[in-house]
C-alpha positions as CSV (number, residue, x, y, z in Angstrom):
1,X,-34.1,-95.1,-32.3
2,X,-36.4,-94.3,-34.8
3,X,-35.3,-91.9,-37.8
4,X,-37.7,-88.7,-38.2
5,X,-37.3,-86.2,-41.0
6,X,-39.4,-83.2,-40.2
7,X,-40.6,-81.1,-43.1
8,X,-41.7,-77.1,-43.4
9,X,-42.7,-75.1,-46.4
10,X,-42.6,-71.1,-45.0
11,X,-44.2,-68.5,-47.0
12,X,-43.6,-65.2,-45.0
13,X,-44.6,-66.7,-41.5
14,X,-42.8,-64.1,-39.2
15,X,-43.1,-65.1,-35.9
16,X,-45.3,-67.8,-36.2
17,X,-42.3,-70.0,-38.4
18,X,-40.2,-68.9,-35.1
19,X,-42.3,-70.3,-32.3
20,X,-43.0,-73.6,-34.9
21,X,-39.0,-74.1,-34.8
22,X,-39.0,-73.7,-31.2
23,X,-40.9,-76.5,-30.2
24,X,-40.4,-78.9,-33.0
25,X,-36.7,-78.4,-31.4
26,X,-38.2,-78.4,-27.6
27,X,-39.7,-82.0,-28.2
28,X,-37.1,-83.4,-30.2
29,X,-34.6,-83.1,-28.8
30,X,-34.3,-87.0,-27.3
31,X,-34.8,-88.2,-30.9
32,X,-33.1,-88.6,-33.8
33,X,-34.2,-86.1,-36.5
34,X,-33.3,-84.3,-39.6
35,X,-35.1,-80.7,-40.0
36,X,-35.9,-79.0,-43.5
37,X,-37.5,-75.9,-43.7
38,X,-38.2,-75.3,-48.1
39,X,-39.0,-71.5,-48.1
40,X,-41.1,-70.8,-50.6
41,X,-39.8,-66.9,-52.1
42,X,-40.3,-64.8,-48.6
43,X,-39.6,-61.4,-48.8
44,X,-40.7,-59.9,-45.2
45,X,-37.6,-59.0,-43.3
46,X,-38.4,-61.2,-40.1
47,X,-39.0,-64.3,-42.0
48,X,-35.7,-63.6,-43.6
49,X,-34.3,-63.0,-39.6
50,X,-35.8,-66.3,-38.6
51,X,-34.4,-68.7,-41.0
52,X,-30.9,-67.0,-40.8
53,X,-31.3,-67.3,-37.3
54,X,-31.8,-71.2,-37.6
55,X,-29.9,-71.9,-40.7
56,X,-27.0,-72.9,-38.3
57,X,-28.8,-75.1,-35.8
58,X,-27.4,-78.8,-36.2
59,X,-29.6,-81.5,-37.9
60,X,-31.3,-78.2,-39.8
61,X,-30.8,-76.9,-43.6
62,X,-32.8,-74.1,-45.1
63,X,-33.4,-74.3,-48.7
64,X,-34.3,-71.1,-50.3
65,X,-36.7,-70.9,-53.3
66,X,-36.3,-68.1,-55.1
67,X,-39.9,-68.7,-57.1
68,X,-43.0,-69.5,-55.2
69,X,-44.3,-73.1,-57.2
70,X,-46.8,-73.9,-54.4
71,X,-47.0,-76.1,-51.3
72,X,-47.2,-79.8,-53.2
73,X,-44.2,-78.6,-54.9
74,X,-42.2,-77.9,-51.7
75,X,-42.6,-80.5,-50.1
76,X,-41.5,-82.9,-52.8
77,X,-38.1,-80.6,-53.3
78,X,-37.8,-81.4,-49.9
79,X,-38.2,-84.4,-50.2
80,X,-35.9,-84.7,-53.0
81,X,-32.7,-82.9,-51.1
82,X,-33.6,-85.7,-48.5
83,X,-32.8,-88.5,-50.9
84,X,-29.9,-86.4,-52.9
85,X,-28.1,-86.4,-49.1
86,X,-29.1,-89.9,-48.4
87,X,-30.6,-88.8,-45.3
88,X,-32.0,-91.6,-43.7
89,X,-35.7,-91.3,-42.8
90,X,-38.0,-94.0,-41.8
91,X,-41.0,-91.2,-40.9
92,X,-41.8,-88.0,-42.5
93,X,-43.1,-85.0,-40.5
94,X,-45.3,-82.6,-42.7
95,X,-46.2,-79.3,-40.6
96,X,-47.7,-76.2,-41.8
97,X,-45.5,-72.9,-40.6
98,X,-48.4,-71.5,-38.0
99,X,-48.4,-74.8,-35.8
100,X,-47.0,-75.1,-32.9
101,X,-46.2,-78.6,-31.0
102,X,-48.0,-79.1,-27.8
103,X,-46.8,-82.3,-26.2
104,X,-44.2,-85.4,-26.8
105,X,-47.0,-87.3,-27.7
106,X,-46.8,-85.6,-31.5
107,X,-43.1,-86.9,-31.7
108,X,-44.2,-90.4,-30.6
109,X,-46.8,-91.0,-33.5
110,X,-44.2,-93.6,-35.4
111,X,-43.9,-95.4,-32.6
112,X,-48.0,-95.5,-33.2
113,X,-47.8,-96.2,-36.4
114,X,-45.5,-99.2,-36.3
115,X,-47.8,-101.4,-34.1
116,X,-49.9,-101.2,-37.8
117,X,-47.8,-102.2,-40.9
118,X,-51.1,-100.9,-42.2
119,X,-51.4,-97.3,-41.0
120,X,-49.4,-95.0,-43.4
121,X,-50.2,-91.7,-42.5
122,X,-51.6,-90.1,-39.1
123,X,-52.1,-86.6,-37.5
124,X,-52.9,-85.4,-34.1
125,X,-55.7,-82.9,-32.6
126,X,-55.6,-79.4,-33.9
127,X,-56.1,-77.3,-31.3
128,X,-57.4,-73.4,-32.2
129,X,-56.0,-70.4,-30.4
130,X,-59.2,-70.5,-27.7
131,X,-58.3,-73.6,-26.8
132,X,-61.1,-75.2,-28.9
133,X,-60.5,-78.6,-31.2
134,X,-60.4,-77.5,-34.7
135,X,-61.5,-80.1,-37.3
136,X,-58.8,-82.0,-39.1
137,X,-60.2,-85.0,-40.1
138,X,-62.9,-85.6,-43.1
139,X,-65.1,-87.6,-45.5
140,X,-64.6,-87.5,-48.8
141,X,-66.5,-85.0,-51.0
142,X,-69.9,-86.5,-52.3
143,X,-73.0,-85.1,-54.1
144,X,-74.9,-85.1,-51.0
145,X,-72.1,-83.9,-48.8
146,X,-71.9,-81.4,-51.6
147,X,-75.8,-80.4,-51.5
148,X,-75.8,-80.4,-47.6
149,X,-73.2,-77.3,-47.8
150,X,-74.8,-75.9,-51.0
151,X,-77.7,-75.6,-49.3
152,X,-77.3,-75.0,-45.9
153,X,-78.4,-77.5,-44.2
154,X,-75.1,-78.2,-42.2
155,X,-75.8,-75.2,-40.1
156,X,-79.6,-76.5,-39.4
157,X,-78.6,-80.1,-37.9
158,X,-76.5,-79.6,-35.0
159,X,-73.3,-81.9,-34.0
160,X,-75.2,-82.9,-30.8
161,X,-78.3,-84.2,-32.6
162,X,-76.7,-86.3,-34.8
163,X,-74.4,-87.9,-31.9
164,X,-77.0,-89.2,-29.9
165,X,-78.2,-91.4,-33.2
166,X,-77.5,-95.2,-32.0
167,X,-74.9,-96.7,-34.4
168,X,-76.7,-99.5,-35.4
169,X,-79.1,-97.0,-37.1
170,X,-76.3,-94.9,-38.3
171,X,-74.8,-97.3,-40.1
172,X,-77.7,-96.5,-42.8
173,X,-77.2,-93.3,-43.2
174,X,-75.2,-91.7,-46.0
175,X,-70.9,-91.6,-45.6
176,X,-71.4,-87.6,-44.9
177,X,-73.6,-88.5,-42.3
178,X,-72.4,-91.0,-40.3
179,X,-68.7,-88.3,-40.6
180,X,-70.6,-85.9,-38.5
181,X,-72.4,-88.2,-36.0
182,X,-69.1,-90.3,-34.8
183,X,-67.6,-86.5,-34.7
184,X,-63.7,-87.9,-34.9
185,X,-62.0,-85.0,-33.9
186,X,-63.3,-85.2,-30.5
187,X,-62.8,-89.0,-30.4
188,X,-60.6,-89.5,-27.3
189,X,-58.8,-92.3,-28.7
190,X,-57.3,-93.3,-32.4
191,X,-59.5,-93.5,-34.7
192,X,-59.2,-94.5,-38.1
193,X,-60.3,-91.5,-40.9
194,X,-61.0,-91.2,-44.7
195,X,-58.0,-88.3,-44.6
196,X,-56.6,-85.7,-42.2
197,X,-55.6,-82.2,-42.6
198,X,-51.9,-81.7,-44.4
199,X,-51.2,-78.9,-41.7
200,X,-49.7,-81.9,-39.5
201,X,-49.2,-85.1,-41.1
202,X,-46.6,-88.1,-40.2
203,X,-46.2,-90.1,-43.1
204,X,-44.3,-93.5,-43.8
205,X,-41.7,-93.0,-45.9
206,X,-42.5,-96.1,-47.9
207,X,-45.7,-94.5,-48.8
208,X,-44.1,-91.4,-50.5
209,X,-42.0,-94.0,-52.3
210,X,-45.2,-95.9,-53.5
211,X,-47.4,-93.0,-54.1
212,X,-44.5,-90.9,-56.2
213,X,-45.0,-88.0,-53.1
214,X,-47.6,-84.6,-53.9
215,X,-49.0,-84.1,-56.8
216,X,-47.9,-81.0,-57.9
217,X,-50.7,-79.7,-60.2
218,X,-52.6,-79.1,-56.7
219,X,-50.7,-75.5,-56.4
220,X,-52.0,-74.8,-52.7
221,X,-55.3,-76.8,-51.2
222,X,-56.3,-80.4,-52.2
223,X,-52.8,-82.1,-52.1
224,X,-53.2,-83.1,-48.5
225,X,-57.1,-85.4,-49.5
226,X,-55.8,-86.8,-52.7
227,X,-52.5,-87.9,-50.5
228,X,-54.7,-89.6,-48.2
229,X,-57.1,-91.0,-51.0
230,X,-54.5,-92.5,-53.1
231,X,-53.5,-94.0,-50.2
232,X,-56.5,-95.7,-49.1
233,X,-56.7,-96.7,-52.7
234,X,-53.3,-99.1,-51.9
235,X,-54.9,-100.6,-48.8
236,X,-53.4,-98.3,-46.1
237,X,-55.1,-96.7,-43.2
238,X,-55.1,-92.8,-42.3
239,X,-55.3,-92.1,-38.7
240,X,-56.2,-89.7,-36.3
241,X,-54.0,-89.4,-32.9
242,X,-56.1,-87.3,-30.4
243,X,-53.4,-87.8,-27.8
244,X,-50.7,-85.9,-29.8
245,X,-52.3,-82.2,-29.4
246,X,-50.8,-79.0,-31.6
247,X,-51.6,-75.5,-31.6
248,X,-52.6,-74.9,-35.1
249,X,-53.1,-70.7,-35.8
250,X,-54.4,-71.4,-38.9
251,X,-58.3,-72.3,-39.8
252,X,-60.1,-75.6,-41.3
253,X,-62.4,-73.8,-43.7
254,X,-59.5,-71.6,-45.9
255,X,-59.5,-67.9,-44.9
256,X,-59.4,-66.3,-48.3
257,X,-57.3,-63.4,-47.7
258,X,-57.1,-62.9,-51.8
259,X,-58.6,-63.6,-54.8
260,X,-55.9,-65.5,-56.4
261,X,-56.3,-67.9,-52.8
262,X,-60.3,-68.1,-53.6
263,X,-60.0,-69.1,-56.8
264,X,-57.2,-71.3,-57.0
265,X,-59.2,-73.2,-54.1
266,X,-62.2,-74.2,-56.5
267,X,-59.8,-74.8,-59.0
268,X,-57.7,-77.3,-57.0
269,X,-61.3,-78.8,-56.1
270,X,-62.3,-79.1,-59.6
271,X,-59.1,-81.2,-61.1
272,X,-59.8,-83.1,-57.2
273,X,-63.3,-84.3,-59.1
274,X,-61.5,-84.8,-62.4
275,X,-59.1,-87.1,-61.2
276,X,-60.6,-89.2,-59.1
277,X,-64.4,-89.7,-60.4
278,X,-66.2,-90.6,-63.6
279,X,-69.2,-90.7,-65.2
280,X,-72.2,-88.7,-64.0
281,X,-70.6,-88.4,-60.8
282,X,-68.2,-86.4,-61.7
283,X,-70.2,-84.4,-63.8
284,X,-72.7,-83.6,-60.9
285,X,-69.7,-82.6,-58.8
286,X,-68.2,-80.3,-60.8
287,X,-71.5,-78.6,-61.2
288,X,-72.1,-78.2,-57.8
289,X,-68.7,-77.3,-57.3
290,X,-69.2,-74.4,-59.6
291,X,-72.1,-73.3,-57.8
292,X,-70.6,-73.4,-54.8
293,X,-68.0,-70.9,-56.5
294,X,-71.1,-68.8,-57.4
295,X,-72.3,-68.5,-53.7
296,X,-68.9,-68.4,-52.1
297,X,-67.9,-65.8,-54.9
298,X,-71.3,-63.3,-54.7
299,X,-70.0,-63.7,-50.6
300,X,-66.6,-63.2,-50.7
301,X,-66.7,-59.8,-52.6
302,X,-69.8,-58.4,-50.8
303,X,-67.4,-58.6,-47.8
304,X,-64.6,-57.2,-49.9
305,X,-62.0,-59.2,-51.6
306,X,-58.0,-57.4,-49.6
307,X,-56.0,-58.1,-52.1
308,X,-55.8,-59.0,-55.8
């Protein structure tokens, strides 16, 4: 039977941390797990409720932060009590707190996994709360990708148009491009991906001991690409399971809810460019990233920034 270890950072998610429990428990329970919830300084009275009220469910442990230090840092103290308690893991669960699991088939991804020594991380279909597939999978940023949202162009060239270009023409078009026009998220079957969403991601365990786990100077946004990029730099593959379906409450795009949220966004994309370009290329990027800030910025505050 294969050994999972299933992962949570919380950060005041109520309800939604409840019903997440509840069906992570629902469709493991014919497997051999180990369940870690890192809880990232809540303060709300029913998150509180919730993890007291799992805090004594076998094959569970709640570790309390009493400091929020971000998400990348979360997981990897997770990740560390793991190892301190020699807790034997062959395939690590990552899942946001506002998904919830849909069918068996998201518990079966190692078995997935395994028929490729290659594939070292995979996710399933997001599904939004209309029923709708919400994008999970992407292309890495580029200058045109870059322009294309800049300047709006993305919103001009509908999905449909592009998916009726024959692929022996598409393979000429730029990365960005040809992203849009094989549309992976509604790919039926696995598919390989440049990198998948971190809000549900089953990683080898062999890759976190390769890739020395999150890198913690993203504090919230980013950690989940340059996971999957530093991957892909080692020769792995990053999948995406459409068979394995969860309810995931939370968006693609981030919802800025504050400003601290906005800008720490740009700023994760900004050491995302430093890191892993050079040259001009990295110059150009982190000019249009900035202008990107500009727009985003001018719109964020004409629709009034909630919180500080």
């Amino acid at each position: 039977m294969t050994a999972i270890g299933l992962l949570i950072v919380s950060h005041n998610g109520g309800n939604l941390l409840d019903q997440c429990l509840a069906t992570i428990t629902h469709h493991c329970n014919r497997n051999s797990y180990s369940l870690i919830v890192v809880d990232n300084a809540s303060d709300d009275e029913v998150t509180v409720e919730v993890l007291e009220k799992w805090a004594s469910l076998e094959n569970t442990t709640i570790v309390r932060n009493t400091v929020n230090k971000g998400y990348a840092q979360a997981v990897n103290s997770g990740l560390g009590y793991l190892v301190e308690n020699q807790t034997r893991i062959e395939y690590l669960f990552i899942i946001n707190q506002d998904i919830a699991i849909l069918n068996d088939s998201c518990i079966n991804i190692p078995h997935f996994m395994a028929q490729d020594t290659q594939i070292g991380i995979c996710g399933p279909r997001l599904i939004n709360r209309d029923g709708s597939i919400q994008n999970s999978c992407y292309a890495f940023p580029s200058i045109f990708k870059k322009l294309i949202q800049l300047l709006g162009f993305q919103a001009l060239v509908p999905v449909s148009l592009l998916t009726r270009i024959p692929e022996s023409v598409l393979s000429y078009f730029p990365g960005y491009v040809r992203y849009f026009a094989l549309n992976y998220s509604s790919s039926e079957q696995p598919v390989e991906v440049p990198w998948i969403t971190g809000a549900f991601m089953v990683v080898k365990m062999d890759v976190f001991n390769e890739l020395s786990s999150f890198d913690e100077r993203f504090s919230l946004y980013g950690e989940d690409m340059d996971f999957c990029l530093r991957a892909r730099k080692l020769g792995l593959k990053v999948y995406y399971h459409p068979q394995a379906r969860v309810l995931h409450h939370g968006g693609a795009r981030p919802a800025f809810r504050s400003e601290m949220l906005f800008s720490t966004f740009f700023n994760s994309m900004t050491y995302f460019y430093q890191k892993h370009y050079a040259g001009m290329r990295m110059r150009i990027l982190l000019a249009l990233n900035y202008l990107e800030f500009l727009k985003e910025k001018r719109l964020f505050f004409k629709a009034g920034a909630p919180e500080k």
